[in-house]
C-alpha angles and dihedrals in degrees: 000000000000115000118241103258089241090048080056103059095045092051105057094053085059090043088054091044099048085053095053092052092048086052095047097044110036103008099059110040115210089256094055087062089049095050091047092055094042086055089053093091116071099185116117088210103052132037137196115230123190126199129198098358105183132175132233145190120297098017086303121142151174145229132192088198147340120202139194104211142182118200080344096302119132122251098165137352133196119199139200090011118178121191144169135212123224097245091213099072082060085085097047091052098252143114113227100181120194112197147183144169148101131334133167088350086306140077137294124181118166138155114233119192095211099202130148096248097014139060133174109195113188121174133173114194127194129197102328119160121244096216091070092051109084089196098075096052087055087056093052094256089114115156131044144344156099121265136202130167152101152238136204124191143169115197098338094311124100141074142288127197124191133197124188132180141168083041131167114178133187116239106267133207123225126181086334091300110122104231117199104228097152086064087073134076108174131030137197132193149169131178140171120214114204125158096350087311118121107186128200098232083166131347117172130183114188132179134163103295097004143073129184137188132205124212133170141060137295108211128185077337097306113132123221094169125149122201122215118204126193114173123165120260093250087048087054092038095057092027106083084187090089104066087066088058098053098105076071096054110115095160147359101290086359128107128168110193118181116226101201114165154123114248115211098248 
């Protein structure tokens, strides 16, 4: 017997529905997600590790924690994370995530496409602190601030930007050369990644009486950075910090100090 027209299309939304569902709840195990998410990083060095994935009604879950580690060390992690999949891409045998939870003592929500060759990574961070992300204090930024920022990337390839206030950082050493962080308390950067590549598109410091700018390329973790400072002449002129940076003077208010290193990731 043939079904009413109206009695069909009902039918197959349910049907569709019915078949998501069956997918989400007996066809992907918990641990196949959390494999999927651990997978995401395609970097030899670092690794993700997710704890107490659990999933929930209407393609809802939930995360203890998710970490971004290095030799089992901890860079960032994001706690009490809840997240949902777009059921759709069920159907196209993929995983999209949307997250969100907690990082640094602020928040993280970001969209991650979970499939076997290809990978988008999106995040949005507010108002996390430097001092409880190990990361920072790896990459010479050790003391205190406030971050917010973001980064978008497909397939290893995109941008970040980075934005931090209310800092106090500790003095930091680069390839030997003494670098004057705690003169600054505010900092702004944008980058762009693309084959192994980050470059600096903008990167400001700036500080009461003095202002300071970062060029140059990180590759495979190797530094070639250069550090432009600009202070004030009264700045210079109270600050005897100064006369240890003259090797760097290239010019009258101006000092051009090389960053050349190898970070430990």
């Amino acid at each position: 017997m043939k079904l009413p027209r109206v009695a069909f299309f009902l039918y197959v939304p349910v049907a569709a529905i019915i078949l998501l569902c069956g997918m989400w709840y007996i066809a992907i195990p918990d641990s196949v997600i959390s494999d999927l998410i651990e997978n995401s990083l395609k970097d030899g060095n670092m690794s993700i590790q997710v704890t107490h994935l659990k999933k929930g009604l209407f393609f809802n879950l939930s995360l203890e924690r998710i970490e971004l580690k290095k030799s089992g060390n901890a860079l960032l992690s994001i706690e009490n994370a809840t997240g949902r999949i777009n059921p759709l891409s069920l159907l196209m045998m993929r995983l999209t995530l949307y997250f969100s939870g907690n990082i640094g003592g602020g928040t993280i929500n970001g969209r991650m496409d979970l499939i076997k060759g290809k990978n988008h990574v999106g995040l949005d961070i507010r108002n996390a602190h430097l001092e409880e992300m190990p990361f920072f204090v790896l990459i010479g930024l050790d003391g205190k601030g406030v971050l917010s920022g973001g980064l978008s990337l497909d397939n290893g390839e995109g941008n970040t930007r980075l934005d931090i206030r209310e800092m106090a950082l500790k003095s930091g050493v680069f390839g030997g050369a003494s670098v004057p962080l705690e003169l600054f308390d505010s900092a702004r950067g944008a980058f762009s990644i693309s084959s192994g590549v980050l470059k600096v598109v903008s990167f400001t410091f700036e500080g009461r009486g003095i202002y300071a700018r970062i060029k140059g390329l990180i590759t495979s973790g190797a530094t070639n950075l250069t550090m432009e400072l600009m202070p004030d002449r009264t700045f210079t002129a109270s600050n005897p910090l100064f006369y240890l940076l003259e090797n760097y003077k290239v010019s009258p208010g101006f000092y051009s100090i090389p960053i050349n290193s190898n970070l430990p990731f």
